[in-house]
C-alpha positions in Angstrom: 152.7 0.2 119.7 154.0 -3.2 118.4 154.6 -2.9 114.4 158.0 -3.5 113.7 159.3 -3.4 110.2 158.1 -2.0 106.6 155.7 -4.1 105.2 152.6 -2.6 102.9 149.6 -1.6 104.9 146.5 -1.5 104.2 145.2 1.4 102.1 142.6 2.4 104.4 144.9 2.1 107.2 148.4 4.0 105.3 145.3 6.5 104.0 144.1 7.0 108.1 147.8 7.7 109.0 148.3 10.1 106.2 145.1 12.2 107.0 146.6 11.8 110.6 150.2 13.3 110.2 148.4 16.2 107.6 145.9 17.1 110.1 148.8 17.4 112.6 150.7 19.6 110.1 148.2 22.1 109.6 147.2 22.5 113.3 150.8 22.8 114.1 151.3 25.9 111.0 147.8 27.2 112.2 149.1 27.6 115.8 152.7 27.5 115.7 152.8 31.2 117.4 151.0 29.7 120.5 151.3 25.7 120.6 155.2 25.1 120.0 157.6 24.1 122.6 158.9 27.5 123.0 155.7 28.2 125.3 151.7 28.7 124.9 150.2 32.2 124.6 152.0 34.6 126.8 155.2 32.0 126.4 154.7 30.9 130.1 153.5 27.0 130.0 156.2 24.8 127.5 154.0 22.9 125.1 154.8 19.4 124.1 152.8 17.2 121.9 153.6 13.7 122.9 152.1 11.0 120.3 151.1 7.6 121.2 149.0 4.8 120.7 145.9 4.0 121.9 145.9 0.7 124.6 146.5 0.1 127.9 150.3 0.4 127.9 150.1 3.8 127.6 148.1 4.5 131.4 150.9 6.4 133.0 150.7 9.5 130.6 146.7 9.5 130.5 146.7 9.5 134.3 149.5 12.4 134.1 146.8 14.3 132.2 143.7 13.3 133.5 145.2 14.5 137.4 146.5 17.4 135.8 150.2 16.5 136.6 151.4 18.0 133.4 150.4 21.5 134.7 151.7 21.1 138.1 154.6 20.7 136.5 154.8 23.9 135.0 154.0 22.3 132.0 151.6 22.1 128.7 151.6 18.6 127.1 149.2 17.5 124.5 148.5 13.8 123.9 148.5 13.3 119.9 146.8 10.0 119.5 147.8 7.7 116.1 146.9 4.3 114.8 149.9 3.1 116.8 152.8 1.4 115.7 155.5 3.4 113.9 152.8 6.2 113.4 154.0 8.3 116.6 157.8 7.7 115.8 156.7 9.2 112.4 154.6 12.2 114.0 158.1 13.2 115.7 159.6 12.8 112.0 157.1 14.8 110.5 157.5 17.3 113.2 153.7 17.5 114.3 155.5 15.8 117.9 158.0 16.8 119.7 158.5 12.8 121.9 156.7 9.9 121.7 156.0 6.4 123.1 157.8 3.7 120.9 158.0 0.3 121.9 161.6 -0.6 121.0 160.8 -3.3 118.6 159.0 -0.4 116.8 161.5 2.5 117.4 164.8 0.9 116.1 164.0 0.1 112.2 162.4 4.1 112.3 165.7 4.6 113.8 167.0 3.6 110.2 165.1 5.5 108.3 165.3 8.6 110.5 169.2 8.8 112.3 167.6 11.9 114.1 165.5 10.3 116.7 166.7 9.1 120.3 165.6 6.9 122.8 166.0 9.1 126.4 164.6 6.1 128.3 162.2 3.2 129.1 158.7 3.9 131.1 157.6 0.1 131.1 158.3 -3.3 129.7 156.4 -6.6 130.2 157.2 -10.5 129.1 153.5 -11.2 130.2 151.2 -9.2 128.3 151.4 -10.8 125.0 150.2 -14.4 125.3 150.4 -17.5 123.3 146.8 -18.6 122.0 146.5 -22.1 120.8 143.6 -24.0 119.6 141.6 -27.0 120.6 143.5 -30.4 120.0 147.0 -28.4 119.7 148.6 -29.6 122.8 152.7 -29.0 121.7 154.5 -26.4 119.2 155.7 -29.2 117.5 151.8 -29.6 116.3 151.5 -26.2 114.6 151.8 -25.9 110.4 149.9 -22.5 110.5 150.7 -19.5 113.2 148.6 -16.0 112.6 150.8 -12.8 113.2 150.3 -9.0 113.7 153.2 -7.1 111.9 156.3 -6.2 114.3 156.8 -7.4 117.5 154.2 -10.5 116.5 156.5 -11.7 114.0 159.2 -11.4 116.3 158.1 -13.2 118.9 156.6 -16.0 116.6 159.6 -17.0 115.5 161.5 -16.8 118.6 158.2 -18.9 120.0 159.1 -21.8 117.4 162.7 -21.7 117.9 162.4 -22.1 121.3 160.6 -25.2 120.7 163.1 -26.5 118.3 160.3 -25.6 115.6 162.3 -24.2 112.0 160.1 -21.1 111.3 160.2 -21.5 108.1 158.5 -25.1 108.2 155.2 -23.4 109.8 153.1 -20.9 107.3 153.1 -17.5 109.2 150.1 -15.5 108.2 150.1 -11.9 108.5 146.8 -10.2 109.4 144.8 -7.8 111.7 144.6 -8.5 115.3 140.9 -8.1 114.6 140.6 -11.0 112.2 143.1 -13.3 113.6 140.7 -15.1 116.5 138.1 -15.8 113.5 140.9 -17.6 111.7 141.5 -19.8 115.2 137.8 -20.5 115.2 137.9 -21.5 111.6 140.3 -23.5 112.1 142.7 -21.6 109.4 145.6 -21.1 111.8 146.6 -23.1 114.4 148.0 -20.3 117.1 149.1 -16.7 117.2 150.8 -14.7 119.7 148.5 -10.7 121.0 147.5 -9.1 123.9 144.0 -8.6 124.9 141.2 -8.5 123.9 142.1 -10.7 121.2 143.6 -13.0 124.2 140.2 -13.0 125.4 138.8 -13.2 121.8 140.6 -16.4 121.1 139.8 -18.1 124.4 136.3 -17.6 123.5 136.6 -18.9 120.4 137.8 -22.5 121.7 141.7 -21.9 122.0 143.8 -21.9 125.4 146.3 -20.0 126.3 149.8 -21.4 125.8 152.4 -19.1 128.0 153.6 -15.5 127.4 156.1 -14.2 125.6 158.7 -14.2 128.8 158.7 -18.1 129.0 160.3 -17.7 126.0 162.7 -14.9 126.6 160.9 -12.1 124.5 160.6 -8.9 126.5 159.5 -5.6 124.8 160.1 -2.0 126.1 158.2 0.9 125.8 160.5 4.1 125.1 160.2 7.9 125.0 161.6 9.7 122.1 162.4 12.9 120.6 164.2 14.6 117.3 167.8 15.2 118.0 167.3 18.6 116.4 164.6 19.4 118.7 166.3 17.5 121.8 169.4 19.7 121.6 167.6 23.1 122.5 164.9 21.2 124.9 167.0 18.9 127.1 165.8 20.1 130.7 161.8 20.5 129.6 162.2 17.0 128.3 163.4 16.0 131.6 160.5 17.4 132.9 158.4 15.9 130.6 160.2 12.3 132.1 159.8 13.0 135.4 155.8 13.7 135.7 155.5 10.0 133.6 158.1 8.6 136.4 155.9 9.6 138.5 152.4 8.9 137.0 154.3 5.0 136.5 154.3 4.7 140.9 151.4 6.3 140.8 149.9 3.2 138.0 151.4 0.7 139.7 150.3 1.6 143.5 146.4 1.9 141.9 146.3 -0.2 138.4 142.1 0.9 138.8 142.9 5.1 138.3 145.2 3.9 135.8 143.0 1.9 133.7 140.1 5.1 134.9 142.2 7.2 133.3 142.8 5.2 130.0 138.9 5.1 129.9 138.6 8.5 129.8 141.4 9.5 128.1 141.0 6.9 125.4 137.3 5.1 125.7 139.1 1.8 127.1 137.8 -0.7 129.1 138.0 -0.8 132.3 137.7 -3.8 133.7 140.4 -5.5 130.2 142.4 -2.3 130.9 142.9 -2.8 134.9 144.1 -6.4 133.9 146.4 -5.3 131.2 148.1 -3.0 133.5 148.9 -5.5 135.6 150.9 -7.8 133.6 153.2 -4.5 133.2 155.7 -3.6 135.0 156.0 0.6 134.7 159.0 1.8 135.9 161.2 4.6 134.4 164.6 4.4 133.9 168.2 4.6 132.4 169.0 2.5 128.9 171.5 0.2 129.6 173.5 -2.4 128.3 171.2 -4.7 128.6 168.8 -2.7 126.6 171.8 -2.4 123.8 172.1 -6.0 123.7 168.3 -6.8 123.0 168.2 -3.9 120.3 171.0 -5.6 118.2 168.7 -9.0 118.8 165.5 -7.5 117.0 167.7 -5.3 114.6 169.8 -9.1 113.5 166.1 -10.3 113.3 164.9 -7.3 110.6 168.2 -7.5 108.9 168.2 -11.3 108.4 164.3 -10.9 107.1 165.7 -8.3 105.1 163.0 -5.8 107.4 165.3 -3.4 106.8 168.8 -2.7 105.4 171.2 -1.5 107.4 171.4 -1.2 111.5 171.0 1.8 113.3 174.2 3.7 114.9 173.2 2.3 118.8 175.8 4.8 120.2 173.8 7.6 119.0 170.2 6.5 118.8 170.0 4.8 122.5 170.8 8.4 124.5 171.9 5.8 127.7 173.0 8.5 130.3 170.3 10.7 129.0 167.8 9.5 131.6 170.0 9.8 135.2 171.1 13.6 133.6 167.8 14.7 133.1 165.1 13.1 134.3 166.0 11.6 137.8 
């Protein structure tokens, strides 16, 4: 959901995507007479693969498929679940998905690297789920000399964090690990904060560190996009609208009861319920129109990968954020 930018992974990680996108391939050539978007056998339900992530954020479309929304709709959709990250940007690359779920901090620098894809609107956003984590004895920013990080949005907001505080990032050692590992290095005593969501919120609290704030105190907001190939896009604009509208309405439907939501994730995707339903909660789903506003935060993040040399050029924002897209479609 939350990787940002282009740095090495880990083999058995790069190795899991790979098997990933070529196990999407070949179902896709197996079935491409009866699974494309051009309808399932018979040619009378559309068929869209959507790939996404697996956490919380991403309740609204299991609860779509769990209540069988999808085929009220008049539709087929699929959920293709990846690693996360820039995974389901590249499944719509790779053509094994026709949309996915991108957070923005993870869609743009694909954006780069792939012109083709468009934002058609935002389905959530939250300045509350990711948390600051401290640990014992560090009681300002001003303290910390070693902050752990997750790739993407966690570097990000890390050095927004520090700034805030009048901190110069590059005084503080930044290390760059798995959200897995990074509550271990708290207890150990081998960092001295971080910045996730839960569990490793939870983890770290456990683990003898406090919680800090959230990324909103400190102006970092991230939003959750759906996107498709141009290419595809063109030829599919009212069944993506379609698409839009059934998660427009499986976000009121989230919001009204955050317990079906986070009941749905657990079916959908083994989650907790009880970490989920909180999750949920510190996210605000709502589905609407880019806007400016949305421009303006893009070029933010896109400065931020260019000055960390993330990436080497920005994307074309006229083209990639599809701002009208959303109120012609999908309303």
């Amino acid at each position: 959901m939350f990787c940002l930018h282009r740095t090495r992974r880990r083999p058995v990680a790069a190795l899991l995507t790979l098997l990933t996108l070529l196990a999407l391939l070949l179902a896709t050539a197996c079935g491409a007479g009866t699974t494309d978007s051009e309808g399932s056998a018979g040619g009378k339900s559309p068929t869209v693969r959507i790939a996404l992530g697996v956490d919380a954020s991403y309740a609204p479309l299991y609860l779509a498929v769990e209540r069988g929304m999808f085929k009220q709709a008049g539709l087929d959709v699929q959920l293709t679940k990846v690693e996360g990250g820039p995974a389901a940007a590249q499944a719509v690359t790779a053509g094994t998905a026709q949309m996915s779920a991108n957070a923005d901090s993870t869609a743009l620098p694909q954006m780069v690297s792939n012109p083709r894809l468009r934002a058609l609107g935002d389905f959530q956003s939250s300045g509350r789920l990711l948390k600051v984590v401290l640990r014992k004895g560090i009681t300002s920013p001003r303290q910390i000399k070693t902050m752990g990080s997750i790739q993407g949005i966690g570097l990000y907001a890390t050095h927004e964090y520090l700034q805030h505080h009048g901190v110069e990032p590059d005084s503080v050692k930044i290390q760059q690990s798995s959200p897995q590992e990074i509550p271990t290095m708290l207890q150990r005593g081998d960092i001295d904060g971080y910045i996730l969501f839960d569990p490793w919120v939870t983890k770290g609290v456990e683990a003898g560190g406090h919680i800090a704030g959230s990324t909103g105190d400190f102006g970092v907001t991230y939003r959750q996009w759906l996107l498709a190939d141009q290419k595809w896009l063109k030829e599919h604009q009212d069944l993506a609208g379609k698409v839009f509208k059934v998660v427009a309405e499986a976000d009121r439907l989230v919001t009204k009861d955050p317990h079906a939501g986070a009941l749905a994730a657990h079916q959908q995707a083994q989650l907790p319920v009880g970490q989920t339903e909180k999750a949920i909660g510190e996210i605000s789903f709502e589905s609407r129109a880019l806007t400016a506003t949305d421009v303006a935060s893009s070029r933010k993040i896109v400065d931020f990968l260019l000055a960390q040399k993330l990436i080497e050029s920005a994307p074309d924002y006229d083209s990639v954020l599809l701002r009208d897209w959303y109120d012609q479609h999908a309303k």
